[in-house]
C-alpha positions as CSV (number, residue, x, y, z in Angstrom):
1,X,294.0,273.0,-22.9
2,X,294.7,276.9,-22.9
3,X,297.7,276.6,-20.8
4,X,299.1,280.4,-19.7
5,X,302.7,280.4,-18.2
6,X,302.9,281.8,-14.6
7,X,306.6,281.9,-14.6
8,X,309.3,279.5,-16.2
9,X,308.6,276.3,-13.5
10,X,304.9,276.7,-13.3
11,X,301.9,277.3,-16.3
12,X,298.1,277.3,-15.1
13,X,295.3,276.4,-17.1
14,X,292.9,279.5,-18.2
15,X,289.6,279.3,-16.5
16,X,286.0,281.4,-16.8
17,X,283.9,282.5,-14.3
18,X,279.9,283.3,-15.0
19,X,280.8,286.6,-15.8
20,X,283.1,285.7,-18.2
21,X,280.5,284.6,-20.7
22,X,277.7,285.4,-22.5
23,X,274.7,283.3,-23.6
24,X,274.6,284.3,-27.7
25,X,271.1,284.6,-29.4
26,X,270.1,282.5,-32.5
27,X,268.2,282.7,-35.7
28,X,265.1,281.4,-33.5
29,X,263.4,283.1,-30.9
30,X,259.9,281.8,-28.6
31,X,257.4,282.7,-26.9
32,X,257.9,282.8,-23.4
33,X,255.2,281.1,-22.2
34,X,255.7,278.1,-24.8
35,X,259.2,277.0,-22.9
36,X,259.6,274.7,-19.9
37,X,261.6,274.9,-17.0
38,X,260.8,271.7,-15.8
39,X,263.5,268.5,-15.2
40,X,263.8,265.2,-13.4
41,X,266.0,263.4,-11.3
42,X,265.2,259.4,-10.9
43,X,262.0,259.0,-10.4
44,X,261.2,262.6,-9.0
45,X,260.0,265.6,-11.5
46,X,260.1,269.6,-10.5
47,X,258.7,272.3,-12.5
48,X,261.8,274.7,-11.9
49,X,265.6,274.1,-12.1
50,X,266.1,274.9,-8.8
51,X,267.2,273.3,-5.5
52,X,267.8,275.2,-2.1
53,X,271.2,275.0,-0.7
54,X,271.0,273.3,2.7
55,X,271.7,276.2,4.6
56,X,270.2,277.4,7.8
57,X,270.2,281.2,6.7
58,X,267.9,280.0,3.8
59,X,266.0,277.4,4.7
60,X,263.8,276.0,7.7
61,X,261.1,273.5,7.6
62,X,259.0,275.6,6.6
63,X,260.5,277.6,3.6
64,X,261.5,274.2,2.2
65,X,257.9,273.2,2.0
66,X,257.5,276.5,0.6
67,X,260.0,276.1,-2.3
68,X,258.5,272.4,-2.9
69,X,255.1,273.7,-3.4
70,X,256.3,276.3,-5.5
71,X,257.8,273.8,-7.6
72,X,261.1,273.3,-6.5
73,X,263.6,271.3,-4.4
74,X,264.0,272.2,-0.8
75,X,266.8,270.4,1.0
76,X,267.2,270.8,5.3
77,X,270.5,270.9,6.1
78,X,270.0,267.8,8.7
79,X,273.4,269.1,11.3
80,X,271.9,272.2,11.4
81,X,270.0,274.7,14.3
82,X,266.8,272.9,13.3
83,X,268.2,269.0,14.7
84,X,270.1,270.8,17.2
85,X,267.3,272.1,18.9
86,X,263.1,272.0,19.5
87,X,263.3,275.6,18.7
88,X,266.2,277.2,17.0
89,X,264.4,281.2,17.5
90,X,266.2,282.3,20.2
91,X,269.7,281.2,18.3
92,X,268.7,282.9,14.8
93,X,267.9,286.1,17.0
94,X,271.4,286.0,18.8
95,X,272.9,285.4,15.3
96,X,271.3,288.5,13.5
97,X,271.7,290.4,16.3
98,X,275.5,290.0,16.8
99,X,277.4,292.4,16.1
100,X,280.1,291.5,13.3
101,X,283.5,291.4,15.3
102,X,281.0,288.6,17.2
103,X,279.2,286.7,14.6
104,X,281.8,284.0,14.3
105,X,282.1,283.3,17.8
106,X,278.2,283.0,17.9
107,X,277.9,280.8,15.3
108,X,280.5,278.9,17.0
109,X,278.5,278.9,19.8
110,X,275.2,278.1,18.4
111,X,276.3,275.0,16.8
112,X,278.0,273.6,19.8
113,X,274.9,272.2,20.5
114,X,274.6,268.2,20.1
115,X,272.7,266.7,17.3
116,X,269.5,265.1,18.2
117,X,268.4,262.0,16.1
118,X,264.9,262.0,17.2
119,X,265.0,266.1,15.7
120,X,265.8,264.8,12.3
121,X,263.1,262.5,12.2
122,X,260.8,265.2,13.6
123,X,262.0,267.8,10.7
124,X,261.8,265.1,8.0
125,X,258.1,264.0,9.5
126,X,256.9,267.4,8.9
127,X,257.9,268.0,5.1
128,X,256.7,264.7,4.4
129,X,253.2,265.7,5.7
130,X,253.2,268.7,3.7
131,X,253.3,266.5,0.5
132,X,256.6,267.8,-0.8
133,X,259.3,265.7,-1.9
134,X,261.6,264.8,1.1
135,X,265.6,265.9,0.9
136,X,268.0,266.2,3.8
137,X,271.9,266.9,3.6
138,X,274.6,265.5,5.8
139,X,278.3,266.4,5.7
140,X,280.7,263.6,4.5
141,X,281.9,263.6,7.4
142,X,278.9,262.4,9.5
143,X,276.8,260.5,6.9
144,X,278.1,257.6,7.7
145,X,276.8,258.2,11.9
146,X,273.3,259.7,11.0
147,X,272.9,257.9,7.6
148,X,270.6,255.5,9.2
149,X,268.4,257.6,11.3
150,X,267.5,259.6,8.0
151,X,266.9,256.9,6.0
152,X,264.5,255.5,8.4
153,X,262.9,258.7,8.8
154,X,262.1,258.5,5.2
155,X,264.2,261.0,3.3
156,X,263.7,260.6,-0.6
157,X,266.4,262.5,-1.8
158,X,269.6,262.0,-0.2
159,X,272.5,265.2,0.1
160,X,276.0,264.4,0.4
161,X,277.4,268.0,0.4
162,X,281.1,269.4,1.5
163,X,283.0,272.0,0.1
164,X,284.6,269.4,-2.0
165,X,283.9,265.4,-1.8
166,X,286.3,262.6,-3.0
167,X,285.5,259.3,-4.2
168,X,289.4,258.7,-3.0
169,X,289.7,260.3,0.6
170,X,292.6,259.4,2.5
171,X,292.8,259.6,6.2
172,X,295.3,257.6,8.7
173,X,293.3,258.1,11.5
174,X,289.8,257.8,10.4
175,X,287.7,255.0,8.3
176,X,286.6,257.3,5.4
177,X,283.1,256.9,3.8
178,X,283.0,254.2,0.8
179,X,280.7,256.7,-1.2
180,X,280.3,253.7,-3.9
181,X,279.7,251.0,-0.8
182,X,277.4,253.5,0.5
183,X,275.2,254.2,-2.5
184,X,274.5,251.4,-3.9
185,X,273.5,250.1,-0.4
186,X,270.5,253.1,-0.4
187,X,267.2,253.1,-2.1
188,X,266.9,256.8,-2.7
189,X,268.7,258.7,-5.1
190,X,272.0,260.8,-3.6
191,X,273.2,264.1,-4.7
192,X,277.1,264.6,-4.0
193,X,279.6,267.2,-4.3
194,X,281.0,269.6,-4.8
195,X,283.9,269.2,-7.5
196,X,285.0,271.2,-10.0
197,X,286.9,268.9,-12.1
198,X,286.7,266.5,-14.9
199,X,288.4,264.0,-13.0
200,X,286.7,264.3,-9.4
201,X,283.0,264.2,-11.2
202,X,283.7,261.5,-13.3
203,X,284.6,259.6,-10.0
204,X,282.0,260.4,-8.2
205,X,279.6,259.5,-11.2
206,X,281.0,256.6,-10.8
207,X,280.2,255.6,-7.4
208,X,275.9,255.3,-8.4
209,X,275.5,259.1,-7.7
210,X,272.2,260.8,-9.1
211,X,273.5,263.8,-9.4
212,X,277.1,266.0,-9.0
213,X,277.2,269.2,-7.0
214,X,279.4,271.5,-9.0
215,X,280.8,274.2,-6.7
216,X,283.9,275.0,-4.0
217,X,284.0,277.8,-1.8
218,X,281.9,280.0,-4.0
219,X,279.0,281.5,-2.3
220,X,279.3,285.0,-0.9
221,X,279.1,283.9,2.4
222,X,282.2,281.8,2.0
223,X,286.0,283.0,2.2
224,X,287.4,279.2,1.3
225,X,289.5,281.5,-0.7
226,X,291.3,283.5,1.1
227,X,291.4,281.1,3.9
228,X,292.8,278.0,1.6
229,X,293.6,279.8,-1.5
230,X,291.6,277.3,-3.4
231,X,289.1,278.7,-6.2
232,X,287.1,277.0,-8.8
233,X,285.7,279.6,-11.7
234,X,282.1,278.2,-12.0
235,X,281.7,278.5,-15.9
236,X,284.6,275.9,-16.4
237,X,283.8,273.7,-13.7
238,X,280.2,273.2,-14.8
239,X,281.3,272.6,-18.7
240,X,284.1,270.3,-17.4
241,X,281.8,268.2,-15.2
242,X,279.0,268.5,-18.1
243,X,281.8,266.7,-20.3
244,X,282.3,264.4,-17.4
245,X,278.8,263.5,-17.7
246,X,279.2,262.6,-21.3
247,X,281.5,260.5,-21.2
248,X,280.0,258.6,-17.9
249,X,277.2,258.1,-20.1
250,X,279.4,255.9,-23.0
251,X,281.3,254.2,-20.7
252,X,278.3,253.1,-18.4
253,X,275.9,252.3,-21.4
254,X,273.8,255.3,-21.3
255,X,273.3,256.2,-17.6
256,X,272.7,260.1,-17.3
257,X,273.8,261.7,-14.3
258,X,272.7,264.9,-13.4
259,X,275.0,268.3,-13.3
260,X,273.7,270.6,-10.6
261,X,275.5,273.9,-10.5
262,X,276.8,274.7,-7.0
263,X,277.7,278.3,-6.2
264,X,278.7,281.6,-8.0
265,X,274.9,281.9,-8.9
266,X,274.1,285.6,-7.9
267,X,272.0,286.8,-10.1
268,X,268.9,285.1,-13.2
269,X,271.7,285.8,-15.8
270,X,274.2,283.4,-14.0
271,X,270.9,280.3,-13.8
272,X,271.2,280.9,-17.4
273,X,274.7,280.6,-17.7
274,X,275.1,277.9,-15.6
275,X,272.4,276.1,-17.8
276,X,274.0,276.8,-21.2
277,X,277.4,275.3,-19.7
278,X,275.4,272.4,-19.0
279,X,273.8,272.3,-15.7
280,X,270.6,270.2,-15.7
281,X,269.5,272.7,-12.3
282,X,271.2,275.3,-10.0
283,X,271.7,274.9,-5.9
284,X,270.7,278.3,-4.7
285,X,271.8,280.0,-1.8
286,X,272.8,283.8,-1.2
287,X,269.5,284.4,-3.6
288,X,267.3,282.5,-1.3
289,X,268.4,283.7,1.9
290,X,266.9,287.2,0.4
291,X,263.2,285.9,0.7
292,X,260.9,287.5,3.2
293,X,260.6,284.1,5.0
294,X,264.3,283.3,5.0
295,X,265.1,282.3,8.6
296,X,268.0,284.2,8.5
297,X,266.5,287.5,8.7
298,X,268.8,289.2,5.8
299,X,271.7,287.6,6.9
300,X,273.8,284.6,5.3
301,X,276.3,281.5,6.6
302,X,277.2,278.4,5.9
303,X,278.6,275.3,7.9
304,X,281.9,275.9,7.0
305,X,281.6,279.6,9.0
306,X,281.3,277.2,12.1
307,X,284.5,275.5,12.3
308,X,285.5,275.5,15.2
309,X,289.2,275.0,14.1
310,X,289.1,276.9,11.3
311,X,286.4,279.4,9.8
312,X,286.0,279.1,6.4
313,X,283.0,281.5,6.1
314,X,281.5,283.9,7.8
315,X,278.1,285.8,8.5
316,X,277.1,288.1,5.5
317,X,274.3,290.9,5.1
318,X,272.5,290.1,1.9
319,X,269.5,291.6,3.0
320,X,265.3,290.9,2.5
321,X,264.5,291.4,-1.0
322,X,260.8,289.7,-1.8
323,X,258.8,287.3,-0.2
324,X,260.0,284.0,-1.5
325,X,257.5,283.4,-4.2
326,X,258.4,286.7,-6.1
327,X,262.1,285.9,-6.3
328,X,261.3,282.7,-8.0
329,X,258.0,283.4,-10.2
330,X,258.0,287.2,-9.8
331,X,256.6,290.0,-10.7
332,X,260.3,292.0,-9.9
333,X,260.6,295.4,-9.0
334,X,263.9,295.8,-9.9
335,X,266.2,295.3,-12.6
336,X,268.7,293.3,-11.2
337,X,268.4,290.3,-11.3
338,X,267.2,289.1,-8.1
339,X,264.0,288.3,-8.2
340,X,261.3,286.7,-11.0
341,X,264.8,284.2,-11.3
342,X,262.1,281.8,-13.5
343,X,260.7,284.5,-15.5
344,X,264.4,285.8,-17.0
345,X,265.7,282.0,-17.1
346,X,262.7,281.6,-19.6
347,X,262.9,284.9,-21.4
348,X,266.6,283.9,-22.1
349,X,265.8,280.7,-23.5
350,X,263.3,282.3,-25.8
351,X,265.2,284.8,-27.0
352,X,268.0,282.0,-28.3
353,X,265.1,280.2,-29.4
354,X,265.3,276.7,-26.8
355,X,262.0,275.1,-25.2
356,X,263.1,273.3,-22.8
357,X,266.4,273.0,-20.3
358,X,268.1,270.0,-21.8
359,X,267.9,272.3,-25.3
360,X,269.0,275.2,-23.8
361,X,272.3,273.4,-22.5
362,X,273.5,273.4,-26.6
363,X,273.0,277.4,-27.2
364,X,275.9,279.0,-28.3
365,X,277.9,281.4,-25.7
366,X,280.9,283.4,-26.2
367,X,283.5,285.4,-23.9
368,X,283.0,289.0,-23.1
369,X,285.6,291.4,-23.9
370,X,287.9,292.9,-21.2
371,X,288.8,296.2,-21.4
């Protein structure tokens, strides 16, 4: 542990963000077209690395069976505008209209709205008739209410997603979830997080969890920050949870669980980072909520900007960059990493000489300079 003092009754541990690192080349280098991008998760493959962030900014019905023809994961965020009401236009047009000092209050507003059951099924109904694999997201705080009417609605991957998630909450008031109880009660594999620890992930790996969302507060449209003054850099979090993952696999007798990097991803040079500190795929937001097709319309939020209580995030301008298809597969127009987010993530492995993900999560990285 690289412990740094703070002052004489208090040391912290040093931690690295994405752009802290570097992804070093090797003696090897590939062809492009030779590598894959592909992984798995249970019994369910995708041909890129990537699953959508259940955001409403990002993705609708429709640009989820978008991204899962495309090759990806697409997850609907089930408490959202799109199983609060028939049609959410009129809602999405009062949000990207409002004017900033507003956007908070009309988000709150928005999401006042009850939570229709028979929606969820309806939303779910109409990915599955697309042919795409099926993934919804509840909060941790209402899985345990709506659980049911997804499950029967035939959801095939199951999203348990929070700014953080315990396997050990502790409430006096209310009957927390029993995420082990609940798993291993379900048929269909569950993604849960986020944490950023050793410790949290190697909980939740134990409670039957597919996969471990890796993340806190990081996205740009969160301010988690600066609201709690809690932070997770992501570079550390995903090689902590990685080693998490490791370990879950000696003590359990060889059961893998999967790492999915959770925020912090900006730009096709952080998918690769994330990757080389040992993400099996990346949960993309902010970069999604770019496409042409985002329901958004160039704006960003997440749940936590709804609270009622208290705001953790708020409304951001990110902006129409590509249609969606571009900002995955490409071509790019500009250098910056926000579109063709396959095409660099297979250039890099290449260049350092890895064929496929699992490989690429052993290439060599270093820490950049500060000046």
């Amino acid at each position: 542990m690289n412990q740094v003092e703070i002052g004489r009754a208090k040391s912290a541990r040093a931690a690295y963000s994405f752009d802290d690192i570097s992804v070093v080349p090797t003696r090897r280098t590939r062809d492009p077209e030779d590598v894959s991008t592909s992984w798995s998760i249970d019994a369910y493959k995708f041909e890129l690395p990537v699953v959508a962030a259940p955001m409403d900014s990002a993705m609708s019905p429709a640009t989820v069976i978008a991204l899962g023809k495309l090759g990806g994961l697409g997850v609907l965020d089930l408490e959202g505008l799109w199983t609060r009401y028939e049609d959410p236009t009129a809602q999405l047009e009062l949000i990207a209209n409002a004017k900033q000092e507003d956007s908070t209050a009309v988000l709150q507003r928005a999401y006042s709205a009850a939570i229709k059951p028979e929606l969820i099924t309806e939303r779910l109904a109409e990915i599955r008739a697309a042919g795409v694999t099926v993934a919804g997201a509840l909060s941790p705080q209402r899985t345990a209410e709506l659980s049911a009417v997804v499950l029967k609605a035939g959801v095939e991957m199951f999203v348990i997603r929070g700014n953080t998630v315990s396997a050990e909450h502790v409430s006096k008031t209310v009957e927390p979830l029993n995420l082990k109880e609940f798993i291993y009660q379900l048929d269909v594999p569950v993604m849960v997080g986020g944490a950023v620890t050793y410790t949290a992930a190697l909980h939740l790996m134990r409670t039957g969890a597919a996969g471990v969302l890796v993340g806190f507060g990081g996205g740009a449209a969160s301010s988690t920050r600066k609201v709690l003054g809690i932070h997770a850099p992501m570079a550390t979090a995903v090689a902590d949870v990685a080693a998490a993952r490791r370990d879950y696999m000696d003590e359990s007798g060889g059961r893998y669980v999967h790492v999915i990097a959770d925020g912090g991803l900006g730009t096709s040079g952080d998918i690769a980072k994330a990757i080389a500190c040992g993400a099996d795929a990346v949960m993309l937001g902010t970069v999604l909520a770019r496409a042409a097709e985002a329901p958004g319309r160039g704006w960003h939020w997440g749940q936590e900007a709804v609270s009622k209580q208290l705001p953790r995030g708020a409304r951001v301008r990110v902006g129409t960059h590509a249609p969606l298809e571009n900002i995955l597969l490409g071509p790019a127009d500009a250098p910056d990493g926000h579109a063709n987010l396959i095409g660099a993530l297979k250039r890099s492995m290449a260049t350092t000489g890895y064929s496929d993900v699992k490989e690429f999560q052993r290439v060599d990285i270093i820490l950049n300079p500060h000046d």
